[in-house]
C-alpha positions as CSV (number, residue, x, y, z in Angstrom):
1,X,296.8,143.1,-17.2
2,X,299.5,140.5,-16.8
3,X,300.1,138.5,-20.1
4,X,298.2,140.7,-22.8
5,X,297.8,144.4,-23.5
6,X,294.5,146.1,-23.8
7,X,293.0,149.7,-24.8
8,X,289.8,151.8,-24.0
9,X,287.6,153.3,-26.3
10,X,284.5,155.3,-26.4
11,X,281.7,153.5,-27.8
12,X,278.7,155.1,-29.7
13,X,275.3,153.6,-29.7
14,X,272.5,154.9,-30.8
15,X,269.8,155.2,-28.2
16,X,272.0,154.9,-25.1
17,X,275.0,157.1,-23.8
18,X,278.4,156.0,-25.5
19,X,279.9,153.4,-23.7
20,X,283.6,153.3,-22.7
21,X,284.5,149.7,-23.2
22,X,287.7,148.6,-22.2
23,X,288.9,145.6,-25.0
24,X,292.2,143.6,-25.9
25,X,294.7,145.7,-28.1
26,X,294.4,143.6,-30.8
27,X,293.7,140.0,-32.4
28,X,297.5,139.2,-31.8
29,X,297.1,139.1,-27.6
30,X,297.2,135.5,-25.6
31,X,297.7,134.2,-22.3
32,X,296.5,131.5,-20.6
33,X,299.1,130.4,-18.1
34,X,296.8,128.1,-16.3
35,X,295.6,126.3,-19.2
36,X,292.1,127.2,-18.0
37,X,291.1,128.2,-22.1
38,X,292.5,125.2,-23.4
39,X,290.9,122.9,-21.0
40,X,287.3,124.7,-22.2
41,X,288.6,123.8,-25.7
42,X,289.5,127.8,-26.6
43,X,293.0,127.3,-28.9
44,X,295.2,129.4,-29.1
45,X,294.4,131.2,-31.7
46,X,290.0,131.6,-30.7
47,X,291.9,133.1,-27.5
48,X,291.5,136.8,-27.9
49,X,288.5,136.9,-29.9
50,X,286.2,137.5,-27.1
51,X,288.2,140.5,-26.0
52,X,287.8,142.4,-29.0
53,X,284.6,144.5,-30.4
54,X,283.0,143.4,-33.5
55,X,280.9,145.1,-36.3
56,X,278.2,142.3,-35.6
57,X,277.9,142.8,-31.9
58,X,277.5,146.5,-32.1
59,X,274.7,146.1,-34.9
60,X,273.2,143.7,-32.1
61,X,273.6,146.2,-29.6
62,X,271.9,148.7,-31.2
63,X,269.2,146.6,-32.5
64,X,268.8,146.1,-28.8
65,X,269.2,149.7,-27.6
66,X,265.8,150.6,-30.0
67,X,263.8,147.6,-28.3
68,X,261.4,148.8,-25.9
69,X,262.3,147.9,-22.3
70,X,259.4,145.4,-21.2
71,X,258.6,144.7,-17.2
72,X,259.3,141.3,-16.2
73,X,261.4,140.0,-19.3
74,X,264.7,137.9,-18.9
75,X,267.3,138.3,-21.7
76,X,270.2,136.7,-22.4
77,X,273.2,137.6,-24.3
78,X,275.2,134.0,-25.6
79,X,278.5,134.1,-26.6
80,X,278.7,138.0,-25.9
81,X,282.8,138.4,-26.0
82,X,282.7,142.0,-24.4
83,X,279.1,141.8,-23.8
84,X,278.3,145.4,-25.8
85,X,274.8,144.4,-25.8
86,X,274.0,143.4,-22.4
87,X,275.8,146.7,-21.0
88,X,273.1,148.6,-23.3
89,X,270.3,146.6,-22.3
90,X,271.2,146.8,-18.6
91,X,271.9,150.5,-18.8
92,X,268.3,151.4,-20.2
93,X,266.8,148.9,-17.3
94,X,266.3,145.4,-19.1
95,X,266.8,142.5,-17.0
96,X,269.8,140.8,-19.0
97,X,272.2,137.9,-18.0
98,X,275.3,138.0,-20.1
99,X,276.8,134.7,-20.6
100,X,280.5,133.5,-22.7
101,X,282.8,130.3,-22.4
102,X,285.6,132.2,-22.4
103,X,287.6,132.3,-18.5
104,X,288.1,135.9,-19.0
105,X,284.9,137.2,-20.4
106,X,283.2,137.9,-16.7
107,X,286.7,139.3,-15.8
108,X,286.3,142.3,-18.7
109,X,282.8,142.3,-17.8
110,X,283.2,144.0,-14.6
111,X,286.2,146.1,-15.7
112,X,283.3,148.2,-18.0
113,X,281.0,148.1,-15.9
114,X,283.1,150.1,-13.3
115,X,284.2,152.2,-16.5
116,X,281.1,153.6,-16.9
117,X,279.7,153.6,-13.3
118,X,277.0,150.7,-13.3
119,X,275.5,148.5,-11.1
120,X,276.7,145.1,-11.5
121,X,275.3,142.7,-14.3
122,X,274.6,138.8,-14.4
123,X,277.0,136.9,-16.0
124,X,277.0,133.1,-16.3
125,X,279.1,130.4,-17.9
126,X,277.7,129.3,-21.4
127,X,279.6,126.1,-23.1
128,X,277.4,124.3,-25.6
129,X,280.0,123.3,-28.5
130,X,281.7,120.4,-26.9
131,X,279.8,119.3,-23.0
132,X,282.0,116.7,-22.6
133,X,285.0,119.2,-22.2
134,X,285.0,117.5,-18.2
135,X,288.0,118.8,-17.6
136,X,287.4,122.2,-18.3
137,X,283.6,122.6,-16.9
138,X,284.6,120.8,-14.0
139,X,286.4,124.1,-13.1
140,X,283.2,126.0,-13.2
141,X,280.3,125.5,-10.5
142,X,276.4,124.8,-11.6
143,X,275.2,127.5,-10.1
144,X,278.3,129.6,-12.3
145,X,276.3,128.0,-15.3
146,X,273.4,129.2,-17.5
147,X,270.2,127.8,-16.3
148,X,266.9,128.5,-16.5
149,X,265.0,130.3,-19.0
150,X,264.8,133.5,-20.8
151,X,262.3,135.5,-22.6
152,X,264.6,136.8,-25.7
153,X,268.2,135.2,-26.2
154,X,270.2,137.3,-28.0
155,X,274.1,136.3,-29.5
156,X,276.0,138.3,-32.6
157,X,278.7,136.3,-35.0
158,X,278.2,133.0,-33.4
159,X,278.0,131.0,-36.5
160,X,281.4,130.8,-37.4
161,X,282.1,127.3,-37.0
162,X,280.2,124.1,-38.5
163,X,278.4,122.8,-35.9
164,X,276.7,119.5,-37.3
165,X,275.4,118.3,-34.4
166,X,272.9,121.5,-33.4
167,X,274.4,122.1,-30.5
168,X,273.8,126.1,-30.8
169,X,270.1,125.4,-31.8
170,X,269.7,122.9,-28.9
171,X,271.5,125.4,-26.0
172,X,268.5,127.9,-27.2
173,X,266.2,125.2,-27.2
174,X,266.4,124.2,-24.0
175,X,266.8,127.8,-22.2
176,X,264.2,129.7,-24.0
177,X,260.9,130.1,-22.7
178,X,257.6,128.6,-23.9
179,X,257.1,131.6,-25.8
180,X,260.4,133.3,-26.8
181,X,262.1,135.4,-29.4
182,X,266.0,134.9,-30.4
183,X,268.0,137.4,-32.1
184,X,271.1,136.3,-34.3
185,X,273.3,139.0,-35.8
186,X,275.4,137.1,-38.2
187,X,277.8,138.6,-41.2
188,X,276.4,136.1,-43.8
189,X,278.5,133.2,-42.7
190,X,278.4,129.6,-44.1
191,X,276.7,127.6,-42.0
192,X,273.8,130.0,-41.8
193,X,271.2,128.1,-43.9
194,X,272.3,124.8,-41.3
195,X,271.6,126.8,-38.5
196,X,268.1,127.5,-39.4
197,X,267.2,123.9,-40.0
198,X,268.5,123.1,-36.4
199,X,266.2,126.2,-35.4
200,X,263.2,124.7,-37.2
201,X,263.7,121.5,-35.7
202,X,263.9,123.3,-32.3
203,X,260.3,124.6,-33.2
204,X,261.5,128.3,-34.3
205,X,260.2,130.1,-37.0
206,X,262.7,132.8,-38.8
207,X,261.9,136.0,-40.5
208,X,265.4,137.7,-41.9
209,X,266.3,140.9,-42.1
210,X,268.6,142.0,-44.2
211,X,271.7,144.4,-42.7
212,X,273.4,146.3,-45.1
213,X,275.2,149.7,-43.9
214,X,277.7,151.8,-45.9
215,X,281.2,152.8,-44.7
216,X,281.0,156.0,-42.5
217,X,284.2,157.6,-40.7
218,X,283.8,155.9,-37.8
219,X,282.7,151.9,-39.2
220,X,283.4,150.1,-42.2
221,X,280.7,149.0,-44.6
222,X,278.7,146.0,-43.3
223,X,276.6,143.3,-44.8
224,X,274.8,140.6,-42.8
225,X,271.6,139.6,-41.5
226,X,269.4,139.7,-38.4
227,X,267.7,136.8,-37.9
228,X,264.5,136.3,-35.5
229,X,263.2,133.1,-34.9
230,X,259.9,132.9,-32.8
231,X,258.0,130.1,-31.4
232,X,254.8,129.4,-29.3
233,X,253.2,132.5,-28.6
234,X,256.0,135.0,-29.8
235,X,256.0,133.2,-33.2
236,X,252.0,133.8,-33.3
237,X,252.1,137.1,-32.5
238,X,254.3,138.2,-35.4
239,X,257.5,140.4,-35.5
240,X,257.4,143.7,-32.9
């Protein structure tokens, strides 16, 4: 890979066969000789953070890997980095679309999926933090965008940032269905409790689970929080 080094490793996750995910060596790797990140508004810095795995998108993964597969429902993955998730749900048969701002996330994306011999996967473009980044979304098509709706919308870690305006909350908004169910992973970051108002605005309601797992040999000890938001009929039904 010209510009940045990257490793393979075998990925365990309960409920599916492990995964071998191919990811960027480390948090120190960059390159962007194009200037196609920092036209989407990715620094320097947010560059190789998609590339790498993290302890809240394999808790979401595996949150996902012990949902039942249901006939005719549309997922989608925001923000998913190296898209652990969707390459679970896909290989038990879901109908996922993952989706990322980063220009190299689709890239990865079909280097594991040819890693561990699977069909190919939808992938769309997914920029909500800044829209009027012209310069950079003028380099990606309509039809290369998220569109449509979805039946659960899934993302891991995304609340990293302060994001005063909702846009998060209003990208959900207007791409779930009438009756959906979203799925946040999130490490108990700061703007947590501002992210749920935007959600309740957006007509969501939230149930929270706590996430707390000890160190083992193979993870480090992790606290966080699942939360589910619900609306129209999902949100009547209660939690599954």
């Amino acid at each position: 890979m010209p510009g940045y080094l990257t490793k393979q490793e075998q990925i365990a996750v309960a409920g599916v066969d492990d995964l071998c995910i191919r990811s960027l060596l480390d948090k120190l790797q960059f390159a962007d000789p194009l200037g196609e990140a920092e036209r989407l508004g990715i620094s320097s810095a947010a560059w190789p953070l998609f590339g790498l795995l993290w302890p809240s998108g394999a808790h979401l993964a595996a949150h996902l890997a012990a949902r039942p597969v249901l006939a005719a429902e549309r997922i989608l993955e925001i923000g998913c980095g190296l898209a652990l998730a969707s390459l679970v749900g896909h290989r038990r048969g879901a109908d996922v679309t993952a989706s990322d701002c980063h220009p190299l996330a689709e890239r990865f994306l079909l280097e594991n999926l040819r890693l561990n011999g699977l069909l190919p996967l939808k992938y769309r473009h997914a920029q909500w933090r800044d829209p009027g980044l012209a310069d950079g979304l003028a380099d990606v098509s309509a039809a290369a965008r998220v569109r449509g709706h979805y039946d659960l919308i899934i993302g891991s870690d995304l609340l990293y940032e302060r994001d005063a305006n909702g846009a998060l909350a209003a990208f959900i908004g207007r791409h779930a269905a009438p009756a959906a169910e979203v799925w946040i992973v999130d490490p108990n970051r700061g703007n947590r409790s501002a992210f749920n108002r935007q959600m309740s605005a957006e007509g969501f309601c939230l149930q929270e689970t706590r996430l707390e797992y000890p160190a083992t040999a193979s993870a480090p000890a992790y606290k966080g929080r699942l939360l589910s938001f619900r609306r129209g009929a999902a949100a009547a039904s209660g939690p599954r």
